[in-house]
C-alpha positions as CSV (number, residue, x, y, z in Angstrom):
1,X,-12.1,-12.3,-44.3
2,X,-14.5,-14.7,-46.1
3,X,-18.0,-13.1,-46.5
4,X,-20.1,-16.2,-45.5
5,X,-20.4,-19.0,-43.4
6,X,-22.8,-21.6,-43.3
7,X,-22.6,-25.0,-41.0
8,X,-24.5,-28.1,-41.7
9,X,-25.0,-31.6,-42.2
10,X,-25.6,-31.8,-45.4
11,X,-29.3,-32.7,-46.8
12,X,-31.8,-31.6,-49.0
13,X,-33.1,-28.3,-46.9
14,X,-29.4,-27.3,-46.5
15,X,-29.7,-26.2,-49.9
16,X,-31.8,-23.4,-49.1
17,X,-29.2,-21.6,-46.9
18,X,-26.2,-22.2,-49.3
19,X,-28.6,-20.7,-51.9
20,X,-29.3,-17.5,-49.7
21,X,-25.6,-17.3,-48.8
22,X,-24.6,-17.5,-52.7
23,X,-26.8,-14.8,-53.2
24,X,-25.4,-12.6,-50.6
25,X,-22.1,-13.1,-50.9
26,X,-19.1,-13.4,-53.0
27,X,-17.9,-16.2,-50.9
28,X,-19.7,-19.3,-49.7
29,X,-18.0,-22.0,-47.2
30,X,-19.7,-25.0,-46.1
31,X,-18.4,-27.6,-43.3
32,X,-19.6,-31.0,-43.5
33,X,-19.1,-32.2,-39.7
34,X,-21.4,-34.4,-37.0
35,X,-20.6,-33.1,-34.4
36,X,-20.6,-35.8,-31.8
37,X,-20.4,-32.8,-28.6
38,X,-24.3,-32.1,-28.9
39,X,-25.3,-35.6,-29.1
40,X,-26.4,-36.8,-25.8
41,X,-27.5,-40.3,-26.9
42,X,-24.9,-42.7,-28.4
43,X,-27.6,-44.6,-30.2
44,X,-28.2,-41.2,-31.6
45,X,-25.1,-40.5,-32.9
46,X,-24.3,-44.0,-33.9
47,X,-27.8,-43.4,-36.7
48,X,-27.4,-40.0,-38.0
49,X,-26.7,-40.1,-41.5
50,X,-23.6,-39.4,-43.4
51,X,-23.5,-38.8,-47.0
52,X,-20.0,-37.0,-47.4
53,X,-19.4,-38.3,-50.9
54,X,-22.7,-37.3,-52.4
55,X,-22.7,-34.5,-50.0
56,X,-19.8,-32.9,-52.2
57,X,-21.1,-33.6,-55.5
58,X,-24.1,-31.4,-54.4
59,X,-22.3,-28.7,-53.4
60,X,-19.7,-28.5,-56.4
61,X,-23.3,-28.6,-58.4
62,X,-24.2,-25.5,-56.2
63,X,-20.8,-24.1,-56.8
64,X,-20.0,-23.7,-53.7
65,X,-16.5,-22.0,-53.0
66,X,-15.5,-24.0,-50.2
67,X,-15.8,-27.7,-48.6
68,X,-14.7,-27.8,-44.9
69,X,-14.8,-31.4,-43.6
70,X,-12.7,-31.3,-40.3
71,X,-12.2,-34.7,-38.2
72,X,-12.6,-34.9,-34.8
73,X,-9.1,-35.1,-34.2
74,X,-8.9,-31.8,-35.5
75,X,-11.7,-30.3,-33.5
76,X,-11.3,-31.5,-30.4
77,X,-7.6,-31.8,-30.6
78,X,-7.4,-31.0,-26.6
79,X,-9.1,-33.7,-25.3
80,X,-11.8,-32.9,-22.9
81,X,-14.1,-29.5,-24.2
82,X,-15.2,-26.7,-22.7
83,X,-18.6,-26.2,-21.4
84,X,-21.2,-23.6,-22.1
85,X,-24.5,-22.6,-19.7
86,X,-27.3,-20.8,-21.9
87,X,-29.6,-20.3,-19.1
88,X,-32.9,-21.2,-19.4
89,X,-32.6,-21.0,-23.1
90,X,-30.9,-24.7,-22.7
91,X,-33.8,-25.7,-20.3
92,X,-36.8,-25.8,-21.8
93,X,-38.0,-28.1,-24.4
94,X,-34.8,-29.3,-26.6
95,X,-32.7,-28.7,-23.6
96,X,-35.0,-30.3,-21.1
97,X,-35.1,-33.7,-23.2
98,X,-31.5,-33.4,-24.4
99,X,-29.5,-32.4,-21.4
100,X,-25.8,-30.8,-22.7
101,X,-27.1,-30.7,-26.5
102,X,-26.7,-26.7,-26.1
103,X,-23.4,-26.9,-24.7
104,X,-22.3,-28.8,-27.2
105,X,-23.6,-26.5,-30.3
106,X,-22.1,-23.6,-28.4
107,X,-19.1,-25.3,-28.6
108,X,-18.6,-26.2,-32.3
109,X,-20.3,-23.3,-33.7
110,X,-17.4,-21.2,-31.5
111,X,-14.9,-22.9,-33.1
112,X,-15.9,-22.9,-36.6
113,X,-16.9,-19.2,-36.3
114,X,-13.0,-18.8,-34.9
115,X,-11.7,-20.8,-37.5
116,X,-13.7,-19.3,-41.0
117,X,-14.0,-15.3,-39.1
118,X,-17.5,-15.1,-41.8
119,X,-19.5,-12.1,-42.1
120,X,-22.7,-14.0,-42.3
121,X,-23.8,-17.8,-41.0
122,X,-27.0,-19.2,-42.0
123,X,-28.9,-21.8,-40.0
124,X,-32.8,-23.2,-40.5
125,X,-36.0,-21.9,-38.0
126,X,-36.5,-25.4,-37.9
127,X,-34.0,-25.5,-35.3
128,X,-35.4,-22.4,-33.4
129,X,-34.1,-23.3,-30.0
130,X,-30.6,-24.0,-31.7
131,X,-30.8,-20.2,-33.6
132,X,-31.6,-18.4,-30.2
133,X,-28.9,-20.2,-28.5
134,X,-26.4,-19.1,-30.9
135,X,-27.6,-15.5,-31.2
136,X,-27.1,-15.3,-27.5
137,X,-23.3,-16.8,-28.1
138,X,-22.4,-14.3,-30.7
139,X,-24.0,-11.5,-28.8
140,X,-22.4,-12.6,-25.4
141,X,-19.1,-13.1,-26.8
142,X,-19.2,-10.0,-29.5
143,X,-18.7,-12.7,-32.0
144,X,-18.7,-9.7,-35.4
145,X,-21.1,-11.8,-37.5
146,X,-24.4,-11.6,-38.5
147,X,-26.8,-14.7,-38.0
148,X,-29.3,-15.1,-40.3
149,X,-32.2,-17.7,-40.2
150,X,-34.0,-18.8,-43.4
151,X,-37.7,-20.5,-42.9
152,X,-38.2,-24.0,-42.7
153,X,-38.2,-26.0,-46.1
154,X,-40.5,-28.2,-46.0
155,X,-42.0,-31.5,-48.2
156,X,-45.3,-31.0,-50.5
157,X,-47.1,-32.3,-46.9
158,X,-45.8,-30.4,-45.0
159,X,-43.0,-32.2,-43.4
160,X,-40.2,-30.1,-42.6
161,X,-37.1,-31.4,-44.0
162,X,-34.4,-32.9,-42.0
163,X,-31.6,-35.3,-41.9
164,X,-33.5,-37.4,-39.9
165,X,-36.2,-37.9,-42.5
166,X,-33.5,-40.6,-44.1
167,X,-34.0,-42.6,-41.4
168,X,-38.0,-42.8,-42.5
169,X,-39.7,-45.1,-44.9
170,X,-42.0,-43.2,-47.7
171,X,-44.8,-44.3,-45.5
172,X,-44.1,-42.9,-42.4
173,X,-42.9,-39.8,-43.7
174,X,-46.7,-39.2,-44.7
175,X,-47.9,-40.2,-41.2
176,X,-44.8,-37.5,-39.8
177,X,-46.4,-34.5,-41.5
178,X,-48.9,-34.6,-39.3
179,X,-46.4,-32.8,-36.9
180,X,-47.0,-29.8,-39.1
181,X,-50.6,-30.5,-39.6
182,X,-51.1,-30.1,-35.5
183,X,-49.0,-27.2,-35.3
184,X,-51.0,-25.7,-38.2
185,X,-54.7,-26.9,-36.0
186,X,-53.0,-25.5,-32.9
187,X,-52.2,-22.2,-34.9
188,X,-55.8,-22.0,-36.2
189,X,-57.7,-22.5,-32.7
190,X,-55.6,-19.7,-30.9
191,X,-55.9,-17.4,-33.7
192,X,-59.7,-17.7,-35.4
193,X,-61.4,-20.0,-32.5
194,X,-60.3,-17.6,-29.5
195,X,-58.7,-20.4,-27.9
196,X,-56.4,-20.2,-24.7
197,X,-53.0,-21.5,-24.6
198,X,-54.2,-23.9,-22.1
199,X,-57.1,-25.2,-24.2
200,X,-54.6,-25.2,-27.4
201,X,-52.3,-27.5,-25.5
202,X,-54.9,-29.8,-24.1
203,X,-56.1,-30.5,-27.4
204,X,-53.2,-31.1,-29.0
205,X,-52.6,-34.0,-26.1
206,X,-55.5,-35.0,-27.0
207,X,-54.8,-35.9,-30.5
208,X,-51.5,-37.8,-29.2
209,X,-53.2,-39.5,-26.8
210,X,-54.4,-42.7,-29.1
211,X,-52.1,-45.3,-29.7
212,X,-50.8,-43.9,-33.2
213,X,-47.4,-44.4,-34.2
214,X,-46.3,-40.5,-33.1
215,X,-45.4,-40.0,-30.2
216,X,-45.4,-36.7,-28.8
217,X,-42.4,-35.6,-26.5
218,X,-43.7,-32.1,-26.0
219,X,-45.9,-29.2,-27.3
220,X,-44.9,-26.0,-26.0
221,X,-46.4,-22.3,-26.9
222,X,-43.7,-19.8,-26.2
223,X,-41.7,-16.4,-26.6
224,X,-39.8,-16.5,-29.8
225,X,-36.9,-14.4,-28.5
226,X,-36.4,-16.1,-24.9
227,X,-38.5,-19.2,-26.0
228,X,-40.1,-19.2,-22.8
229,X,-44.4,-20.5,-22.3
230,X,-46.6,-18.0,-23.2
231,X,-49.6,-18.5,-20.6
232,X,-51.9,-15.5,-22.6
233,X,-51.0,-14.3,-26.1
234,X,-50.7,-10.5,-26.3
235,X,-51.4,-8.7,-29.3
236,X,-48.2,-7.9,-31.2
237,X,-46.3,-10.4,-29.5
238,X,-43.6,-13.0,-31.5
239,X,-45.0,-16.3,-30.6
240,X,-43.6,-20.1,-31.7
241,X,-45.2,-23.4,-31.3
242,X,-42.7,-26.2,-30.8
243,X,-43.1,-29.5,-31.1
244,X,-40.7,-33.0,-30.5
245,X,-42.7,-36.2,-31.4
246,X,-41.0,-39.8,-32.1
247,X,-42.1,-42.5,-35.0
248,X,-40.8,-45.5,-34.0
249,X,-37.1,-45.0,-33.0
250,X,-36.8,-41.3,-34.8
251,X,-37.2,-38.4,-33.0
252,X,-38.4,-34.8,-34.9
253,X,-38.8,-31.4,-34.3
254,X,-41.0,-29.2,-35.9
255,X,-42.3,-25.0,-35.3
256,X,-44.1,-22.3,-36.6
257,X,-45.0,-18.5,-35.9
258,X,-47.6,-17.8,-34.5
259,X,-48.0,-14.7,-36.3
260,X,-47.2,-15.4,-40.1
């Protein structure tokens, strides 16, 4: 049985996880695969960038052990998939804006877990929502792998690093890290200005409400286990603030703890 697993698009945080894994383990496999299952908007799916080519140059730099790069012939071989209900863990935020995304990652990440049997997978807090969905899989369906999630790699300003960020110019990746930069104001008036969670979210509208080029999808203070709203932080308790904003026709996600 191979010792690792990890399962990305391949991009510039990505390298983070592979390094982790190739620390860990005597075995590293990476698949290179877009899933088109989670994506619920064509337009979407249509943009997201590819790099396969350069995408394996990276790796064999990293030394990576093993390049999986499946078609979708191959993955969804039987036609139609199966579905998968999370609960309210596919409800709120991500789920609530992106309606069968969840069933979709519970999907591939089954059958790539079936296919490689790893001891370990890695996968980015960025995508917190996508990490407790796929704890809850493997611990549902006794799935015998440990998921690990490395923190968020971010740009010198702060911007977490995604795929998506190809799809921004220089400029507007500068006025994007101010997704972080509210997260980090919204951190700092709940935890030194004794603010409430409603007073927290109100002025976070509030700095969306002007006719900027962000626009905010949501802001949502919740559990970081069952990622549902927190209405009064308790003292102790694992907390995230989420955020989904759009610049121009790109849509990011961003989070951080709470308690650091």
């Amino acid at each position: 049985m191979l010792d690792q697993f990890f399962m990305a698009v391949m991009q510039s945080a990505h390298k983070e996880l592979i390094q982790h894994s190739l620390r860990e383990n005597e075995c590293t496999v990476v698949s290179l695969f877009v899933n088109k299952a989670q994506f619920n908007n064509e337009a979407d799916y249509s943009n997201y960038p590819e790099q396969v080519e350069e995408d394996k140059l990276m790796l064999e730099g990293l030394k990576c052990d093993v390049v999986f790069t499946p078609t979708d012939a191959v993955m969804y071989s039987n036609g139609r998939p199966l579905g998968f209900d999370f609960g309210s863990l596919e409800k709120v935020m991500e789920g609530k804006f992106r309606p069968g995304h969840f069933s979709g990652v519970g999907l591939i990440v089954s059958k790539l877990l079936n296919i490689v049997t790893p001891d370990c997978a890695y996968f980015g807090q960025k995508d917190i929502q996508q990490c407790a969905v796929i704890n809850k899989l493997v611990k549902d369906l006794n799935y015998p792998v440990d998921i690990r999630v490395v923190p968020t790699v971010r740009d010198k300003n702060g911007l977490a690093l995604s795929s998506r960020n190809l799809l921004l110019t220089d400029e507007e990746r500068i006025i994007a890290s101010d997704i972080h930069g509210s997260l980090k104001a919204a951190r700092e008036m709940l935890l030194t200005q004794a603010g409430s969670v409603s007073e927290t979210k109100k002025m976070i509208a509030e700095l969306f409400q002007n006719d900027g080029p962000l626009n905010l999808e949501y802001f949502e203070i919740v559990s970081s286990e069952t990622l549902l709203p927190v209405e009064n932080i308790q003292t102790g308790e694992q907390v995230s603030l989420c955020m989904a904003a759009y610049l121009g026709e790109v849509r990011l996600i961003d989070n951080i703890y709470l308690f650091s």
